[in-house]
C-alpha positions as CSV (number, residue, x, y, z in Angstrom):
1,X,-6.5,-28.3,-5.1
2,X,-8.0,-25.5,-3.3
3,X,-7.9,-22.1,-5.6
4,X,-5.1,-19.9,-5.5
5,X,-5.2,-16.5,-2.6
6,X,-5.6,-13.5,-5.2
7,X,-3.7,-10.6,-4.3
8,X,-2.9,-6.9,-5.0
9,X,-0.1,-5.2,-3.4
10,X,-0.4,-1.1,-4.3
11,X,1.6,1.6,-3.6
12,X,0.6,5.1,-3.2
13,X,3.1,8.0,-1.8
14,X,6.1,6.8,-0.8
15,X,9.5,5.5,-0.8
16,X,8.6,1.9,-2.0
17,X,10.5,0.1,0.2
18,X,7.5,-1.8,1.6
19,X,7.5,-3.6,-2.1
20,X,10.8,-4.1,-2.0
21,X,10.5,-6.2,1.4
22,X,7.5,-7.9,-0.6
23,X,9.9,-8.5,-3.7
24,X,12.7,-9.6,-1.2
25,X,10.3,-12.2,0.4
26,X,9.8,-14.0,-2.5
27,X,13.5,-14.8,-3.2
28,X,12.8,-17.7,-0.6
29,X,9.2,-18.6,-1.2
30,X,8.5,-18.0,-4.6
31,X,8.2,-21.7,-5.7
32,X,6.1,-22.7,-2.4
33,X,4.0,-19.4,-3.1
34,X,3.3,-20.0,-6.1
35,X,1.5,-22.4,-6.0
36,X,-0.3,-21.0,-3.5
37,X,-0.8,-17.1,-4.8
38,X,-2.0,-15.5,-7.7
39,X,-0.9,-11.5,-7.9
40,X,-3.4,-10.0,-9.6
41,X,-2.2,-6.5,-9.3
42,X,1.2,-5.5,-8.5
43,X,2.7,-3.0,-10.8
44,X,6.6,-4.2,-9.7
45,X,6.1,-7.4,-11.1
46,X,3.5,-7.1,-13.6
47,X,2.0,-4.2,-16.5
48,X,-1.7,-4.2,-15.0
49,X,-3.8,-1.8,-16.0
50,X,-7.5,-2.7,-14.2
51,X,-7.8,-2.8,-10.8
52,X,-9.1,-6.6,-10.5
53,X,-11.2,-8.5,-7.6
54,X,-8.6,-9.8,-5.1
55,X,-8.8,-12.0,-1.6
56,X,-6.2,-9.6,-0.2
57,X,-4.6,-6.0,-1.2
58,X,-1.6,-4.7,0.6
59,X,-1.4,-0.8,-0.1
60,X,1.8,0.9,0.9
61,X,1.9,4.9,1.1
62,X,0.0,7.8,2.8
63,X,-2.8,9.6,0.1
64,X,-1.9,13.0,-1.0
65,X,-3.7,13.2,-4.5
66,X,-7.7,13.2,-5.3
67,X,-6.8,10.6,-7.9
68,X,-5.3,8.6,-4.8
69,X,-8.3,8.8,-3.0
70,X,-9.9,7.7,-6.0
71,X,-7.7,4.5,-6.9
72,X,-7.8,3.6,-3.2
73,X,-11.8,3.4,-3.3
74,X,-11.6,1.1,-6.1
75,X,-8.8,-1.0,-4.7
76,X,-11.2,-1.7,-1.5
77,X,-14.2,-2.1,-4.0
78,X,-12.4,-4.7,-5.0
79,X,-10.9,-5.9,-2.2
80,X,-12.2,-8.6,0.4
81,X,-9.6,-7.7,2.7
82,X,-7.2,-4.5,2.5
83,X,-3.8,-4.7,4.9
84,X,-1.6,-1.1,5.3
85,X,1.3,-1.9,4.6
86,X,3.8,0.3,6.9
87,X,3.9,3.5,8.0
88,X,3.1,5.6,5.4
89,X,-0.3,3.8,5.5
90,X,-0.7,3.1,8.8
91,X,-0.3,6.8,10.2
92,X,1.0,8.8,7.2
93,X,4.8,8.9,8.2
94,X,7.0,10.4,6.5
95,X,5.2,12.1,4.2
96,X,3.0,13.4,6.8
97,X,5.5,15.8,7.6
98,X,4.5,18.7,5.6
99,X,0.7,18.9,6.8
100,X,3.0,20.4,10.4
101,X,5.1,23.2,9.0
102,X,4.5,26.4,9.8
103,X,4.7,29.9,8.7
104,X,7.0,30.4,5.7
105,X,8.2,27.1,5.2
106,X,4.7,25.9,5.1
107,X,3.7,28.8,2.5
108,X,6.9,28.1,0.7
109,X,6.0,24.1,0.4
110,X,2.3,24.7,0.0
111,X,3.0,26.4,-3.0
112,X,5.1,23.3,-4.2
113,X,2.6,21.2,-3.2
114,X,-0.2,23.3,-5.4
115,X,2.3,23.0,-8.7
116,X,2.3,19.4,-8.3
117,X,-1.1,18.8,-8.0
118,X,-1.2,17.3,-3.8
119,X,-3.5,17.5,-2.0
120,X,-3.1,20.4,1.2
121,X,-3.0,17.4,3.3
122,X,-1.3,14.0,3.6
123,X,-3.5,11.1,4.9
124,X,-3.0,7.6,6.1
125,X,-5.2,5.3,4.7
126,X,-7.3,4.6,7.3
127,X,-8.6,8.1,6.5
128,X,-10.3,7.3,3.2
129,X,-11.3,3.3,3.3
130,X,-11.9,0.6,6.1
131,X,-8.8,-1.2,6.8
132,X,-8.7,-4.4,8.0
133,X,-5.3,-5.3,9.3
134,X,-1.9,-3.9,9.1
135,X,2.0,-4.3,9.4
136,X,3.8,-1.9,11.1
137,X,7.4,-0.6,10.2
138,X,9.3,1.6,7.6
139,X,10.0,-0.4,5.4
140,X,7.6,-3.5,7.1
141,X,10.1,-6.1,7.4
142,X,10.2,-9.6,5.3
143,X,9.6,-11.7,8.4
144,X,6.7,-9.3,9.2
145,X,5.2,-9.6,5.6
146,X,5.5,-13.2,5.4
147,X,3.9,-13.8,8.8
148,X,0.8,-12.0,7.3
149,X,0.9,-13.4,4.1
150,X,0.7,-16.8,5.0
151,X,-1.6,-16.0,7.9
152,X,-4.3,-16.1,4.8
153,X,-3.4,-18.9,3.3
154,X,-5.6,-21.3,5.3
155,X,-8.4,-18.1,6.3
């Protein structure tokens, strides 16, 4: 039997919804994939701590913290391949938002921003670490997902 795909799926700043399509998609495959996959990080499903060598990590969410930018570095340190998932990955989107405001609602949010620890800037992915594919949408959609997913399986 040929070893199981090991995979990560991460999220960073965001809504979430991208691991909720990834949840969602297993509700139909999840005794085929199984077989198949091994997720060896994927904090919806599982308490992991260490960030652990992987085939494939999904990463959902634009970067807006150092310690992102830190996490991210291992997850692709670790990763043979590293897909952005959606839009906050791909292009920063929604969260994004913010770096454009001008004036006093900027100083106003800046200074939010500062409290909390953010970075002055929101960044896709792509920014900080070589990405090697992606799927597009906000949330990505299950059929979307799956596509890529399996599109490993025989890599």
């Amino acid at each position: 039997m040929k070893r199981k795909l090991r995979v990560g799926v991460f999220s960073f700043t965001c809504c979430e919804g991208c691991c909720i399509s990834v949840i969602e998609s297993l509700n139909a495959r999840l005794f085929d994939w199984k077989k198949r996959i091994e997720f060896v990080n994927f904090r919806a499903l599982k308490k992991v701590k260490k960030i652990r060598k992987m085939d494939v990590a999904f990463v959902e969410g634009a970067i807006s913290t150092d310690d992102e930018v830190l996490r991210l570095q291992e997850i692709r340190a670790n990763a043979k391949i590293l897909v952005a998932l959606g839009s906050g990955a791909i292009n920063g989107w929604p969260s994004n938002l913010r770096n454009d405001f001008k004036g006093a609602k900027k100083k106003k949010v800046m200074e939010l921003v500062a409290g909390f620890g953010q970075n002055a800037k929101v960044v896709p992915v792509k920014e900080v670490v070589d990405v090697d594919d992606e799927v597009a949408g906000c949330p990505v959609s299950e059929d979307d997902f799956v596509k890529k997913m399996e599109s490993f399986f025989d890599a």
